[in-house]
C-alpha positions as semicolon CSV with decimal commas, in nm:
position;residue;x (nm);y (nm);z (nm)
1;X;-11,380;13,183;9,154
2;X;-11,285;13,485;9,279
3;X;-11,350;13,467;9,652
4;X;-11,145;13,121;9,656
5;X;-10,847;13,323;9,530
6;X;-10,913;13,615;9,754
7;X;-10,969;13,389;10,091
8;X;-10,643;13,184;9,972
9;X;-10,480;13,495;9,913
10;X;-10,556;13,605;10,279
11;X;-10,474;13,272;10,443
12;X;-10,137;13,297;10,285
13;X;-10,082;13,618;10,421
14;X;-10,154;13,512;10,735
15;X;-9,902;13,201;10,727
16;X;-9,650;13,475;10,581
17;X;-9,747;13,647;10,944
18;X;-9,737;13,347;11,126
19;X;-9,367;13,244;11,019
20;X;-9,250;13,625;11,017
21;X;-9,335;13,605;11,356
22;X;-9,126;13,239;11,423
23;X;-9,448;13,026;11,473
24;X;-9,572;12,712;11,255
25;X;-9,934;12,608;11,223
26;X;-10,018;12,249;11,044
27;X;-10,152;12,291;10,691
28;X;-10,436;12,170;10,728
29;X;-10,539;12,468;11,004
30;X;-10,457;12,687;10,703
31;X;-10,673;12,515;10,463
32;X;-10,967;12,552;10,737
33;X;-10,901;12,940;10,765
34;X;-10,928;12,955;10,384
35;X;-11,240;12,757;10,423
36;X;-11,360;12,997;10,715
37;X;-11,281;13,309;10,542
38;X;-11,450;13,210;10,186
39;X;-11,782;13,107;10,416
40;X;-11,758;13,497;10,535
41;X;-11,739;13,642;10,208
42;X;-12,035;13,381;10,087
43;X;-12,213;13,504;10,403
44;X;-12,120;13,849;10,260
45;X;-12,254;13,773;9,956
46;X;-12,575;13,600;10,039
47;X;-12,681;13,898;10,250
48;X;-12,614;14,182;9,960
49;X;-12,778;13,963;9,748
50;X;-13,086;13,956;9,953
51;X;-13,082;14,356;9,998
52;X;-13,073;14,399;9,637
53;X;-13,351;14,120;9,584
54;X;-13,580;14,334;9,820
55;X;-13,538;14,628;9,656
56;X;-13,593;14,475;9,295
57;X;-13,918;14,342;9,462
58;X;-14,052;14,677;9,584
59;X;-13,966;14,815;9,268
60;X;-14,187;14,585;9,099
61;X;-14,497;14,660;9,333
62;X;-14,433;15,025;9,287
63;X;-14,404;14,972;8,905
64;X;-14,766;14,785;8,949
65;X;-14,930;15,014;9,152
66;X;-14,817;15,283;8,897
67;X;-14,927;15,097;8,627
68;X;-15,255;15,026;8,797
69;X;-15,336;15,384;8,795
70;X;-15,295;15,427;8,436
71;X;-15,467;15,149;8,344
């Protein structure tokens, strides 16, 4: 799973951030900002999914109505 990797990737940067700048958060906040972060890029996701969906769909009524006049 890519995303997983990416938002873990990200969360760690941000504890390598956090302790560069002399602060400590508990683990577990950093496991819910990796959880956060991969529900963005599934939001991400989800929504170019959709805009490629609608355009497959008006494809397909323009490849009717095309085929509709040759018929």
């Amino acid at each position: 799973m890519k995303r997983n990797k990416h938002a873990n990737e990200i969360t760690e940067r941000f504890r390598e951030l956090v302790e560069s700048a002399g602060d400590t958060l508990p683990d577990n906040h950093y496991k819910e900002l990796a959880l956060l972060i991969e529900a963005g890029i599934d939001t991400a996701l989800v929504d170019k999914l959709e805009e490629v969906a609608n355009k497959v769909d008006s494809l397909a009524h323009d490849i009717r109505s095309d085929a509709e006049k040759f018929s």
